[in-house]
GUDOTOR-711175 format. One record per residue (C-alpha): z, y, x; residue in three letters; residue number from 1. Coordinates in nm, 4 decimals, padded with zeros to 6 digits, always signed. Each point is the difference from the previous one (the first is absolute). Layout:
N
+----------+----------+----------+---------+-----+
:       zz :       yy :       xx : residuo : num :
+----------+----------+----------+---------+-----+
:        Z :        Y :        X :     ALA : NUM :
...
+----------+----------+----------+---------+-----+
***
This chain:
309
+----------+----------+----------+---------+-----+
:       zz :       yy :       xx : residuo : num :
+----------+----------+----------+---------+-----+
: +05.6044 : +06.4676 : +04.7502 :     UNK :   1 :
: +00.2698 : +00.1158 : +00.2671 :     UNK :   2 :
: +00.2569 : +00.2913 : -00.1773 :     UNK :   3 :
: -00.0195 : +00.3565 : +00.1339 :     UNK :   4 :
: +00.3623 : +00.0326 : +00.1992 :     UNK :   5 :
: +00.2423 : +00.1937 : -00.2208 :     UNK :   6 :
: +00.0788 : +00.2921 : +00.1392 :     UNK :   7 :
: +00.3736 : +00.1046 : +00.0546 :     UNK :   8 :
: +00.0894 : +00.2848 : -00.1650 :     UNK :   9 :
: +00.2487 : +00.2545 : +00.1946 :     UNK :  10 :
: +00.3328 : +00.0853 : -00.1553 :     UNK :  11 :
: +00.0360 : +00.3691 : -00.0688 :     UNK :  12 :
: +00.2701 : +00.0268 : +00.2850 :     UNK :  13 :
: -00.2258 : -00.1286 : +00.2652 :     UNK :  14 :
: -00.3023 : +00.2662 : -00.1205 :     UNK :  15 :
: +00.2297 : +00.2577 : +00.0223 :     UNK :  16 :
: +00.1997 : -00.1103 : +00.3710 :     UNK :  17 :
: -00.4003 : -00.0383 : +00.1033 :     UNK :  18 :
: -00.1099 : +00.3417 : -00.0881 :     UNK :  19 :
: +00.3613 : +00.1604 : +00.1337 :     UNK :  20 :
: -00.0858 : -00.1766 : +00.3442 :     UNK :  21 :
: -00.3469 : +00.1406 : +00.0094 :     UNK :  22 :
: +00.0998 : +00.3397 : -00.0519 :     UNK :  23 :
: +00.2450 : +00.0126 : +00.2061 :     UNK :  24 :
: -00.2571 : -00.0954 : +00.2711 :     UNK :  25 :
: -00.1969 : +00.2975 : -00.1092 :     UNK :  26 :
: +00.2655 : +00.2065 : -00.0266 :     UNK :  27 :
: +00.0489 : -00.0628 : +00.4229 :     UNK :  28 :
: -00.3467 : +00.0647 : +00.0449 :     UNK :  29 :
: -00.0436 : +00.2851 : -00.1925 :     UNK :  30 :
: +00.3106 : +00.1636 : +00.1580 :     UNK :  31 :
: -00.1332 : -00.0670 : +00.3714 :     UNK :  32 :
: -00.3235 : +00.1411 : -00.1294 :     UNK :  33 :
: +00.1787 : +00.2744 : -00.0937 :     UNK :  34 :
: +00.1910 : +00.0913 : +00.3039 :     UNK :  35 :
: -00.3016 : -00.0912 : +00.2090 :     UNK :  36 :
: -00.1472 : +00.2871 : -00.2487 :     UNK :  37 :
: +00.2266 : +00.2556 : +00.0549 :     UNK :  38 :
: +00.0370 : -00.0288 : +00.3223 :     UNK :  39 :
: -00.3373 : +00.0492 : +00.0708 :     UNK :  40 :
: -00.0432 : +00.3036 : -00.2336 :     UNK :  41 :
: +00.2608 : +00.1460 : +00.1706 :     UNK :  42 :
: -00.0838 : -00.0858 : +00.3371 :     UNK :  43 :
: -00.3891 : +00.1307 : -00.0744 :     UNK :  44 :
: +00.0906 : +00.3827 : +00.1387 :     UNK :  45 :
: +00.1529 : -00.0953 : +00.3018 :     UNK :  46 :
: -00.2714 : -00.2705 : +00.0750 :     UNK :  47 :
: -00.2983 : +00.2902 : -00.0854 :     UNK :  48 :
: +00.1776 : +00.3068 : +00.1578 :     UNK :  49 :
: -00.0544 : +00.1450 : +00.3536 :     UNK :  50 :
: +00.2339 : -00.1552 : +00.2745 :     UNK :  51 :
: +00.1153 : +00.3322 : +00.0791 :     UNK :  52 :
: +00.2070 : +00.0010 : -00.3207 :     UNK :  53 :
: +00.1563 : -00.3347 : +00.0168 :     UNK :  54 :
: +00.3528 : +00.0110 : +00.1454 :     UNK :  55 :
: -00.0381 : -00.0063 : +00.4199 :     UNK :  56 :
: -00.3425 : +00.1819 : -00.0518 :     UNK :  57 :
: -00.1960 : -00.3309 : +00.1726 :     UNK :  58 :
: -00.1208 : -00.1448 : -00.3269 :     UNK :  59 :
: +00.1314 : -00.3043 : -00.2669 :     UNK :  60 :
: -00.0851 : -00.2791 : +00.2439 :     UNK :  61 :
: +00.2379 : +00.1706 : +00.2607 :     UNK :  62 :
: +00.2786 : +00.0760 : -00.1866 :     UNK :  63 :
: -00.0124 : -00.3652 : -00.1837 :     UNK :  64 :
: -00.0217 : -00.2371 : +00.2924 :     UNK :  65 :
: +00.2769 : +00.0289 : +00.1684 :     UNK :  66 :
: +00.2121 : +00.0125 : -00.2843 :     UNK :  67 :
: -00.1964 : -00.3381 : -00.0991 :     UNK :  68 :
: +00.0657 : -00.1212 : +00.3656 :     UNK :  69 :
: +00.3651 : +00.0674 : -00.0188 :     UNK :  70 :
: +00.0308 : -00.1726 : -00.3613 :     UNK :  71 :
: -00.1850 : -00.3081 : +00.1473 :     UNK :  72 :
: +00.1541 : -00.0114 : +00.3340 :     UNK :  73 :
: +00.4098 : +00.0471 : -00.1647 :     UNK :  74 :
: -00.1234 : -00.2951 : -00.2668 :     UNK :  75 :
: -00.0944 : -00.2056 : +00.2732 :     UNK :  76 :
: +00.2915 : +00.0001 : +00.2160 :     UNK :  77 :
: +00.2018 : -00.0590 : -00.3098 :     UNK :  78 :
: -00.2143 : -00.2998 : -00.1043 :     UNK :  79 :
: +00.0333 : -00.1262 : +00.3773 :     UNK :  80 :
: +00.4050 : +00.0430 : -00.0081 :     UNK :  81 :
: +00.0516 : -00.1209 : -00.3321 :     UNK :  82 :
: -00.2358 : -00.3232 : -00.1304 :     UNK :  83 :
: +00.1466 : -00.1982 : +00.3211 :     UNK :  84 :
: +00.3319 : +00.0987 : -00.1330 :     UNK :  85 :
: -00.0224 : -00.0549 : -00.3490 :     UNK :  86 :
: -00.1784 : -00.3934 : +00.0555 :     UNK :  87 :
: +00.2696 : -00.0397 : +00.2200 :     UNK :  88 :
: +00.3380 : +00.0863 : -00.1999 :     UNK :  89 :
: -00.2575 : -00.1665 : -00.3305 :     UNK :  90 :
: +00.0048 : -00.3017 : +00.1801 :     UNK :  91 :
: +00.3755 : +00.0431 : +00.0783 :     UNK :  92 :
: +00.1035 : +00.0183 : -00.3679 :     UNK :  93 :
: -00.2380 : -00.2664 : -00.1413 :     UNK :  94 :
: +00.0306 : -00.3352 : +00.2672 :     UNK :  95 :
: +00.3025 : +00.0887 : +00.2474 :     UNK :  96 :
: +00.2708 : +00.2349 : -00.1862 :     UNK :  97 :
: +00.2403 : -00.2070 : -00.1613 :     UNK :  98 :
: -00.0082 : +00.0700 : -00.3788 :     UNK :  99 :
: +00.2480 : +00.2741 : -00.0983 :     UNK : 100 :
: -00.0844 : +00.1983 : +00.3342 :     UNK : 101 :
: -00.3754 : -00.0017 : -00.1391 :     UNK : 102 :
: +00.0969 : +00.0957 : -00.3443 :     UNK : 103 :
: +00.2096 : +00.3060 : +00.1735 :     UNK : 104 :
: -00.2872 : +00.0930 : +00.2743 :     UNK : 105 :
: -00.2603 : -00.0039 : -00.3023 :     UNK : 106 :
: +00.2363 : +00.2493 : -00.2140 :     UNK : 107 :
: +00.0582 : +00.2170 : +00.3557 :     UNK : 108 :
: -00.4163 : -00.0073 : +00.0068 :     UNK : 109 :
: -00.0378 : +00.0760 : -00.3551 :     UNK : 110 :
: +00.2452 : +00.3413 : +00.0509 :     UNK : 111 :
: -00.1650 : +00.0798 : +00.2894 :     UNK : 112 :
: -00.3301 : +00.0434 : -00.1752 :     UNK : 113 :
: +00.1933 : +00.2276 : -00.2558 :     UNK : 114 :
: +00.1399 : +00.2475 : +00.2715 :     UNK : 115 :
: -00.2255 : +00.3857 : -00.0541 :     UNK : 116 :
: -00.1839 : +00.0625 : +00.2521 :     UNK : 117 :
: +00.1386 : +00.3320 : +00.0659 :     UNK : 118 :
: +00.3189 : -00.1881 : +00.1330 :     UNK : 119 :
: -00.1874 : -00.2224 : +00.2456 :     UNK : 120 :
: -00.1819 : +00.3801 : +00.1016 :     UNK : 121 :
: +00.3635 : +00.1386 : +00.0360 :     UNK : 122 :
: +00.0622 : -00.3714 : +00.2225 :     UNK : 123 :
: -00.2562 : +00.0970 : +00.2478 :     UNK : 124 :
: +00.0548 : +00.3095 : +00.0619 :     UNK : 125 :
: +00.3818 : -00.0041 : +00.0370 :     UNK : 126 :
: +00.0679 : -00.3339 : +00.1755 :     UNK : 127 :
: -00.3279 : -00.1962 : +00.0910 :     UNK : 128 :
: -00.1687 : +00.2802 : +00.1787 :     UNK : 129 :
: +00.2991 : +00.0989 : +00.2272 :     UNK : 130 :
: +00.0212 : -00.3408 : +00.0733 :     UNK : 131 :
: -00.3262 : -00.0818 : +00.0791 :     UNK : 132 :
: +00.0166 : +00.3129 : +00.2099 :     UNK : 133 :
: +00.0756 : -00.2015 : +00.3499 :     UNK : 134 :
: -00.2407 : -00.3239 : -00.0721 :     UNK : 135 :
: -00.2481 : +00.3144 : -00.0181 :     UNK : 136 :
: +00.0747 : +00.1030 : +00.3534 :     UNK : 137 :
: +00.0152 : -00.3450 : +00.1143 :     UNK : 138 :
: -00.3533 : -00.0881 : -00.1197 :     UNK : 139 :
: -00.1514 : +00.3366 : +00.1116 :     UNK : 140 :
: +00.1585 : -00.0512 : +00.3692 :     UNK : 141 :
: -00.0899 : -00.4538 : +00.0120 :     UNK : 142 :
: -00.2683 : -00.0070 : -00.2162 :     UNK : 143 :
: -00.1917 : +00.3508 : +00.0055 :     UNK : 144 :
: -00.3383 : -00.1186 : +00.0945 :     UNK : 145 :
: -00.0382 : -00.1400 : -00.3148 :     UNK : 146 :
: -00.1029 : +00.2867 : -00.2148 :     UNK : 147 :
: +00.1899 : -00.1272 : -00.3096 :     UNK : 148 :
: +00.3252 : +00.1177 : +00.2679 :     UNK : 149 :
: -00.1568 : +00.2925 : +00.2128 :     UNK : 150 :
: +00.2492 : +00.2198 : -00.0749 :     UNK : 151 :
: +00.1815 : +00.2663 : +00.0323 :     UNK : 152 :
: +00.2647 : -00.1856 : -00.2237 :     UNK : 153 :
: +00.1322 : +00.2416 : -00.2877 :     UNK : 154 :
: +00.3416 : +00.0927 : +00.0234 :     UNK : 155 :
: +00.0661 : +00.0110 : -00.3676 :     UNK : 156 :
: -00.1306 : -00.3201 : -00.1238 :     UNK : 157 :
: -00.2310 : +00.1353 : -00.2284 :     UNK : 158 :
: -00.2803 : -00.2392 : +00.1229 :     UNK : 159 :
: -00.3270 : -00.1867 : -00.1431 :     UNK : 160 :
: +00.2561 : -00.3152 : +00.1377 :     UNK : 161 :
: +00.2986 : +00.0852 : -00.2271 :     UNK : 162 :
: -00.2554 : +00.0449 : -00.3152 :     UNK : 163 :
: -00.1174 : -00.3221 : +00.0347 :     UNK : 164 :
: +00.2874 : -00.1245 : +00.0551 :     UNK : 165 :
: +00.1521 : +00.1498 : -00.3206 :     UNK : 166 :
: -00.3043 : -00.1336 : -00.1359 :     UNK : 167 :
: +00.0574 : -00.3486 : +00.0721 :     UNK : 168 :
: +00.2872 : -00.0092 : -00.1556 :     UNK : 169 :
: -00.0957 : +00.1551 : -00.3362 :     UNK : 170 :
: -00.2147 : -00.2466 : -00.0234 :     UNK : 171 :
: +00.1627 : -00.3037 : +00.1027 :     UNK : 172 :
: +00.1978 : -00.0828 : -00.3044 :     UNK : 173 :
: -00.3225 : -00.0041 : -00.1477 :     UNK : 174 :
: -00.2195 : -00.2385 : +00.2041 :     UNK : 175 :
: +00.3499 : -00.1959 : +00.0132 :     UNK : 176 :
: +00.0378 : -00.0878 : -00.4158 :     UNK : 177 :
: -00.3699 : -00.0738 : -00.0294 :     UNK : 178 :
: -00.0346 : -00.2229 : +00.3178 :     UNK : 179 :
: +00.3788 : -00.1866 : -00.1342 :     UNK : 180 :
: -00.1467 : -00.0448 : -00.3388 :     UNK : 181 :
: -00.3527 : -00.1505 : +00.1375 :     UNK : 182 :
: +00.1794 : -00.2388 : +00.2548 :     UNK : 183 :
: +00.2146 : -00.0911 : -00.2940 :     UNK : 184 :
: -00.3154 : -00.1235 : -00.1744 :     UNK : 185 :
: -00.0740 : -00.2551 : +00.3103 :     UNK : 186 :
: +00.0024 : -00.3705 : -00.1901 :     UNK : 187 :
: +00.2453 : -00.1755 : +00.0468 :     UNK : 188 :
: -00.1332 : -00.3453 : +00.0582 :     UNK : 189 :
: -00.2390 : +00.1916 : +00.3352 :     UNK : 190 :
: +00.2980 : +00.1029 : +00.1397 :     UNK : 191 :
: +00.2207 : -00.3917 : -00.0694 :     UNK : 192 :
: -00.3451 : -00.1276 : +00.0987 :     UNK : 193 :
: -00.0239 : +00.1339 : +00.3180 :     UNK : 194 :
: +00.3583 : +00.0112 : +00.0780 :     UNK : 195 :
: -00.0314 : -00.4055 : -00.0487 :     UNK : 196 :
: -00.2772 : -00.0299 : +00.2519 :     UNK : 197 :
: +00.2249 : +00.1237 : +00.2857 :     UNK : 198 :
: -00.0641 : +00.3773 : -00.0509 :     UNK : 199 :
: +00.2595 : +00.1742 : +00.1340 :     UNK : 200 :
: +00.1215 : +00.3078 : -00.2329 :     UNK : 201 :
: -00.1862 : +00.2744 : +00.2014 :     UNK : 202 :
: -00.3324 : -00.2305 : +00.0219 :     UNK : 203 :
: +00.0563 : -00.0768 : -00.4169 :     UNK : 204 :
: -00.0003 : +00.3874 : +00.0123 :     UNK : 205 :
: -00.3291 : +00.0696 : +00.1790 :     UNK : 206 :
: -00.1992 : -00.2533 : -00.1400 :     UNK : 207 :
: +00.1352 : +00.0111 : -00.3961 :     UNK : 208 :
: +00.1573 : +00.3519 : -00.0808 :     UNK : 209 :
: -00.2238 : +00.2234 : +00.2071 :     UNK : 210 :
: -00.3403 : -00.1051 : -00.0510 :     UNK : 211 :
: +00.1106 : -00.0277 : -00.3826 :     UNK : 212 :
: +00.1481 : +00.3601 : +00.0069 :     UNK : 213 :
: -00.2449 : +00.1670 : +00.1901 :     UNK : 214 :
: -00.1832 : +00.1771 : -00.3316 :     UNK : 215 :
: +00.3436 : +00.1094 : -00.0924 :     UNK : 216 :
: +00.0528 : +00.1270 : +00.3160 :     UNK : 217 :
: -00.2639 : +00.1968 : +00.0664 :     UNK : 218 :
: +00.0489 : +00.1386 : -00.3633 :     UNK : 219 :
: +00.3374 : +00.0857 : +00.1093 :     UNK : 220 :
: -00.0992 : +00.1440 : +00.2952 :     UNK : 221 :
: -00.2708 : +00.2166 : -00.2053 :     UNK : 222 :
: +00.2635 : +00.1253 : -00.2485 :     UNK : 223 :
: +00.2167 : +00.1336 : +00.2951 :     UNK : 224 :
: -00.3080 : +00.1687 : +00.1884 :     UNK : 225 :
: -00.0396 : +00.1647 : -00.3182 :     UNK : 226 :
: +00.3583 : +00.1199 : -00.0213 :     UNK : 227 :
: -00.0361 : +00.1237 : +00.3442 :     UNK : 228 :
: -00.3244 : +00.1562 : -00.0511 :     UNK : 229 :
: +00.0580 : +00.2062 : -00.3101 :     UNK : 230 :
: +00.4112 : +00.0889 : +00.1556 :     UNK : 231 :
: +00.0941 : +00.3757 : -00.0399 :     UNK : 232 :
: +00.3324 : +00.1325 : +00.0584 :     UNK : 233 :
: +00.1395 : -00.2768 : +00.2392 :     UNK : 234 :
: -00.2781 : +00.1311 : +00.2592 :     UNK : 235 :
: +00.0254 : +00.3662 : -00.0602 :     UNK : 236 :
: +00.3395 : -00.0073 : +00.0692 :     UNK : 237 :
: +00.0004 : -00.2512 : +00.3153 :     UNK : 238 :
: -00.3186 : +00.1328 : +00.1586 :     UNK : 239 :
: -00.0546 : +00.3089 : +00.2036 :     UNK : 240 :
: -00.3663 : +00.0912 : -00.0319 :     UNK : 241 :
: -00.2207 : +00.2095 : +00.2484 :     UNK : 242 :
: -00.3638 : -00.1205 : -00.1495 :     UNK : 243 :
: -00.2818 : -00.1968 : +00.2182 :     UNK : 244 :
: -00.0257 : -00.3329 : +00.0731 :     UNK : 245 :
: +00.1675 : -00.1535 : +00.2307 :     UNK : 246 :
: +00.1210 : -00.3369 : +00.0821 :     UNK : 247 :
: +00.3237 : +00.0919 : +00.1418 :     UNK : 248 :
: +00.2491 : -00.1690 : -00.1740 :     UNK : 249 :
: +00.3414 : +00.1431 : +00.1480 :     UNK : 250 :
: -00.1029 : +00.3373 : +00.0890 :     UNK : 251 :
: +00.0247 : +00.3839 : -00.1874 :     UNK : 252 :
: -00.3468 : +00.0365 : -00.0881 :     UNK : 253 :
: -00.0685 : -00.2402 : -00.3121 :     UNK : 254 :
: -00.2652 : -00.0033 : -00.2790 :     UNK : 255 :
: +00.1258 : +00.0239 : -00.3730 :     UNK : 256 :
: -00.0771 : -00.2013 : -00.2667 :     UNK : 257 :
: -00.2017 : +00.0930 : -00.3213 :     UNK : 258 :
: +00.2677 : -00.0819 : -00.2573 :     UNK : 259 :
: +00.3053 : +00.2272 : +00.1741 :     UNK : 260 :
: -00.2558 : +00.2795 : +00.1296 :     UNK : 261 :
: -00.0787 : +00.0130 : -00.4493 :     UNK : 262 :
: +00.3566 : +00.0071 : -00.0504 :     UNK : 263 :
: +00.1163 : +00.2556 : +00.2555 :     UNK : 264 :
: -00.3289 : +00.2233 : -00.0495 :     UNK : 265 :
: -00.1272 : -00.0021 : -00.3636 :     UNK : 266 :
: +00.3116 : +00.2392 : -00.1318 :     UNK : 267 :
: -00.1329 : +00.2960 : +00.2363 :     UNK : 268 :
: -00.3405 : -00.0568 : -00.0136 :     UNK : 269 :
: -00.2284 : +00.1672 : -00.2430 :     UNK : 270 :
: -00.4237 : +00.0050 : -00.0454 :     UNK : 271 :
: -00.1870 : -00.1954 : +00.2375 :     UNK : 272 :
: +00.3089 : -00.1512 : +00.1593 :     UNK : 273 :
: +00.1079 : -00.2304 : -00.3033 :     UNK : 274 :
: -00.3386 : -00.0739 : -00.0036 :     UNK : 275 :
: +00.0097 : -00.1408 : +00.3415 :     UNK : 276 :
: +00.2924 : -00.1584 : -00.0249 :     UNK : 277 :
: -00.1414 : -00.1373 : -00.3069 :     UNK : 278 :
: -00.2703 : -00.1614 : +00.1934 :     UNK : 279 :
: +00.2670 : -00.1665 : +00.2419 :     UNK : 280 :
: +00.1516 : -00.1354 : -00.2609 :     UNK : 281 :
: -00.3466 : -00.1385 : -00.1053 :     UNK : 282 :
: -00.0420 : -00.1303 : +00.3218 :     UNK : 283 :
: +00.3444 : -00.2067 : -00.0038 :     UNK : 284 :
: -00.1171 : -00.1123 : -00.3726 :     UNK : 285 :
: -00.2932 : -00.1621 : +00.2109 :     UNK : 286 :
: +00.1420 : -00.1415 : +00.2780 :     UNK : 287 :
: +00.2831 : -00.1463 : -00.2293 :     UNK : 288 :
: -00.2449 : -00.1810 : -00.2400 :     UNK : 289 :
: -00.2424 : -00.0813 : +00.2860 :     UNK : 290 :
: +00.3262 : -00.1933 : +00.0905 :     UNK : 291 :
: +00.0677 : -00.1900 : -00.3112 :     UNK : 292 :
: -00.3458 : -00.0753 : -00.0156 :     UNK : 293 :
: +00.0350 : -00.1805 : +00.3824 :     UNK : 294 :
: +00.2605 : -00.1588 : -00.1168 :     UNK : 295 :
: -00.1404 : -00.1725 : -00.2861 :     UNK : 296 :
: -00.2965 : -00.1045 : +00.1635 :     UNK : 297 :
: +00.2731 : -00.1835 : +00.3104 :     UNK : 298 :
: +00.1371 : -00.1198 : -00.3161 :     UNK : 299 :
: -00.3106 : -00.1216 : -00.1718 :     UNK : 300 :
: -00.1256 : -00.1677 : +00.3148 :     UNK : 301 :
: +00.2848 : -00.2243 : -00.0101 :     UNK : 302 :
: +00.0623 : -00.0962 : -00.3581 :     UNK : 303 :
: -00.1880 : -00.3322 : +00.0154 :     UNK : 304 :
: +00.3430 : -00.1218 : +00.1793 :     UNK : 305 :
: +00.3008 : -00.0676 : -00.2435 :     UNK : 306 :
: +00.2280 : -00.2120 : +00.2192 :     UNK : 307 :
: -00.0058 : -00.2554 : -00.2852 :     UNK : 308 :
: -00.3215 : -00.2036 : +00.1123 :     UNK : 309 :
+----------+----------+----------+---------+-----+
***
């Protein structure tokens, strides 16, 4: 006769961790249920009512998209300026940078990340975008049949360019810290291993710490677009908006984005405007967790490699 296994009996502590774990996972869900809710109620007059009454008098759809163009586009060129960036100066501190000039560079990143946003705003408008002001003309007289430089340059500054720009570097300390913290995580004995074999330090790099970082850096990566994405006063202040989609990235004419156009119109507007911006913001609640959700799927596709096999 074989004996029934005993079963373990859990210790009041772990019962009680368990069930505070699960309901904090509810908790998330049934807050982003909740916002999704809202949002929606809110947005339901604006999405039923006649397009004459929607601000611009063309309808939701064109009073949305090109503040949904601009957000994308000025998250874009921030992702483009600043992932290269951050891998690079990540790599820096973790495998070139002797060690007290890492610890100081990773403290430097750390405070960067701290800095309001309203002071990197008050950085682009006051210094980057004057001095941008010349590369503008430049590009728009050398390189003006490329329609990202067609011109007429801006002579303030106040450019799709500079937002991105200002962007970037918002959200490089960000990408930075995660991407240091993953490459920190590289094991040892792959990177001795390979160095052994003849690697030099730059090979060791491509074929140990990157391919074992590359989750974490596309993580990263998603973090920062969603910094950039969901970014308010920094791009109200920099950016000088006309409406319409263009993409013009240096001249005076430039889209807005859905999070500074709420900021800068929601005190003024009453009725069927908040409603409509309401639905914007609905819109960038989408397109944000349409992003995550990428993400996580990149992610997922690659879990099967750990760098330990």
């Amino acid at each position: 006769m074989v004996a029934s296994p005993r079963r373990v009996r859990r210790r009041p502590g772990d019962r009680i961790f368990a069930g505070a774990a699960t309901g904090a996972g509810v908790l998330i869900l049934a807050v982003l249920a909740g916002v999704a809710a809202f949002l929606l109620i809110q947005a339901w007059p604006a999405l039923v009512a006649p397009a004459a009454e929607i601000p611009g008098g063309e309808g939701l759809v064109a009073y949305i998209a090109p503040l949904a163009f601009g957000t994308v586009l000025s998250a874009v060129i921030a992702l483009v300026i600043a992932v290269p960036l951050a891998v690079a100066i990540a790599l820096f501190i973790t495998h070139y940078a002797p060690r007290r000039l890492s610890q100081g560079m990773g403290y430097l990143v750390d405070l960067l990340a701290a800095i309001p946003s309203i002071i990197y705003g008050l950085w682009g408008i006051a210094v980057l975008g004057p001095a941008l002001v010349g590369l503008s003309r430049w590009l728009a007289t050398n390189l003006g049949w490329i329609p990202l430089f067609a011109g007429p340059a801006s002579p303030t500054g106040r450019t799709m360019l500079v937002a991105g720009i200002v962007l970037a570097v918002m959200i490089l300390p960000i990408i930075t810290a995660v991407t240091r913290e993953v490459f920190l995580q590289t094991p040892r004995l792959h990177e001795e291993g390979s160095l052994a074999l003849g690697a030099t330090r730059w090979e060791m790099i491509r074929m140990c710490v990157l391919p074992f970082g590359r989750s974490g850096m596309i993580s990263a990566s998603m973090l920062g677009l969603g910094r950039a994405l969901g970014e308010t006063m920094a791009v109200a202040i920099v950016l000088s908006v006309s409406g319409g989609v263009t993409f013009n990235l240096i001249g005076t004419g430039n889209p807005g984005t859905i999070a500074a156009t709420i900021a800068l119109d929601f005190p003024e507007s009453t009725g069927i405007d908040i409603n409509a911006l309401i639905a914007a913001g609905l819109v960038l609640f989408v397109i944000t967790l349409a992003v995550n959700v990428a993400a996580r799927a990149i992610i997922n596709r690659r879990r099967d490699f750990s760098g330990a096999d």
